[in-house]
MARMI-670099 format. One record per residue (C-alpha): residue number from 1; chain; x, y, z. Coordinates in nm, 2 decimals, decimal comma. Layout:
BEGIN
> torro|dodo|xx|yy|zz
> NUM|A|X|Y|Z
...
//
This chain:
BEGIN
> torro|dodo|xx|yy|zz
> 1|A|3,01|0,85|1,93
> 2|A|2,76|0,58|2,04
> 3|A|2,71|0,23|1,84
> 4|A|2,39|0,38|1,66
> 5|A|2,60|0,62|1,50
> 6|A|2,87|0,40|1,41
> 7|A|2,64|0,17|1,26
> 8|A|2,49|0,44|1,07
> 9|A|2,79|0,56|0,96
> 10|A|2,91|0,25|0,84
> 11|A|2,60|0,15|0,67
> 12|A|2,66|0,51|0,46
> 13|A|3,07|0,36|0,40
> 14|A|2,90|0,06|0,26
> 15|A|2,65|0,20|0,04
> 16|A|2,90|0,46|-0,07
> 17|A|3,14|0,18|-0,15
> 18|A|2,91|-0,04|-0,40
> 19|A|2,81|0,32|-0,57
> 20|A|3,13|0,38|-0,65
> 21|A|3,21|-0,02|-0,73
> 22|A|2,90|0,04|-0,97
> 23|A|2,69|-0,19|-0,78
> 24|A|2,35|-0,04|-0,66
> 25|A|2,35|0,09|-1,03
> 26|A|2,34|0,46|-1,13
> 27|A|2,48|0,73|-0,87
> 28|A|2,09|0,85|-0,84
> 29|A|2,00|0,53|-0,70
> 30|A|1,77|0,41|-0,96
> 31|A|1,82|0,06|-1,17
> 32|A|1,87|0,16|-1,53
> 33|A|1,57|-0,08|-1,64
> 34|A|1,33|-0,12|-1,35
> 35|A|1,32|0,22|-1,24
> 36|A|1,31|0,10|-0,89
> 37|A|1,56|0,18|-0,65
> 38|A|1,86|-0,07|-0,52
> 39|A|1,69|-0,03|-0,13
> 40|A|1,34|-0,11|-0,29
> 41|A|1,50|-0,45|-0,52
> 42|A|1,65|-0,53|-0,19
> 43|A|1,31|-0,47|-0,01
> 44|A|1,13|-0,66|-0,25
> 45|A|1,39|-0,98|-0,25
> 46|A|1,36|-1,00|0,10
> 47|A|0,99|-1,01|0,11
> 48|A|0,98|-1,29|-0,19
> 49|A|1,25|-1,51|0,02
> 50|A|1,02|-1,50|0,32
> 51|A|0,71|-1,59|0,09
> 52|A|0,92|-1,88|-0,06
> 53|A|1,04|-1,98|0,24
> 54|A|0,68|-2,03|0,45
> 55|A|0,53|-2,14|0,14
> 56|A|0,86|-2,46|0,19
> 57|A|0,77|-2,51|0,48
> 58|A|0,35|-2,51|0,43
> 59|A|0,39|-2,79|0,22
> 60|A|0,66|-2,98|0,42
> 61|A|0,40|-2,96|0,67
> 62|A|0,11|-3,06|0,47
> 63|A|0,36|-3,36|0,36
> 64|A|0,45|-3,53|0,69
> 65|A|0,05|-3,52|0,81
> 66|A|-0,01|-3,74|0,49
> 67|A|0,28|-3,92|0,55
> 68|A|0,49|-3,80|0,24
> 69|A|0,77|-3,61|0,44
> 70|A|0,95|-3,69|0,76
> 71|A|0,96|-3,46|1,07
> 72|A|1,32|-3,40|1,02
> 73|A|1,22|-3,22|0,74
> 74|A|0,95|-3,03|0,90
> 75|A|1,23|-2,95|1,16
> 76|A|1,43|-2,83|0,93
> 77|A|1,19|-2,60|0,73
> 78|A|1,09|-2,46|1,05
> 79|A|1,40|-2,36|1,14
> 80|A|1,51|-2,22|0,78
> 81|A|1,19|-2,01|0,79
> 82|A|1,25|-1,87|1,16
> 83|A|1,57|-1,77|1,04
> 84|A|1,50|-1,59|0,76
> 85|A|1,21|-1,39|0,92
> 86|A|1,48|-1,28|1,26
> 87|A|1,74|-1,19|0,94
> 88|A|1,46|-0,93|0,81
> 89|A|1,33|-0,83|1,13
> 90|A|1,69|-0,75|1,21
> 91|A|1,77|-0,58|0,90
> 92|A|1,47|-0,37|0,95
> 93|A|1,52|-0,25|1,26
> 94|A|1,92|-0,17|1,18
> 95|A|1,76|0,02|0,90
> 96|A|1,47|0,23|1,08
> 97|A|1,75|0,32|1,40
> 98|A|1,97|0,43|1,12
> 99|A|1,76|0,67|0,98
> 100|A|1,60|0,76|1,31
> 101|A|2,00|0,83|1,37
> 102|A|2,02|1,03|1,11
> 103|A|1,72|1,23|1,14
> 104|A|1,84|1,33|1,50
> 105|A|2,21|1,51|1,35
> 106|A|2,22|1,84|1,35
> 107|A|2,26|2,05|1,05
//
């Protein structure tokens, strides 16, 4: 067994886990009120911290060219926003090579 597999089957043990804890919500993977699934709230969360996070450090930006914010700051919300983007990037990949994992087991 390779380390794609292992990964894959460890992202199953964990998803199976919070099902059974009751939290990804009902066992068909829908959330009782939005009708949306726990992978697509997750999805969705991620995409909004990335928004938040380049629209933090747009206006950091636009503060320390008028002076308002110092380039620590700019530094900082740089970095912040690089990180968040590699954490998604990296999620997604671990996601797609999981999938592509499993779409390469044989029945």
């Amino acid at each position: 067994m390779n380390i794609k597999q292992l990964d894959a089957v460890n992202a199953y043990s964990q998803a199976s886990k919070q099902l059974q804890n009751g939290l990804a919500g009902p066992r068909d993977g829908a959330d009782g009120a939005s009708g949306e699934s726990a992978f697509a709230s997750l999805v969705s969360d991620s995409i909004g911290d990335v928004k938040a996070t380049t629209t933090n450090l747009e206006v950091t930006s636009a503060q320390a060219l008028t002076g308002q914010s110092d380039i620590v700051d700019v530094a900082t919300a740089v970095s912040n926003a690089e990180m968040v983007v590699e954490t998604v990037v990296t999620v997604r990949d671990k996601v797609l090579s999981a999938y592509n994992d499993i779409l390469k087991m044989p029945i």
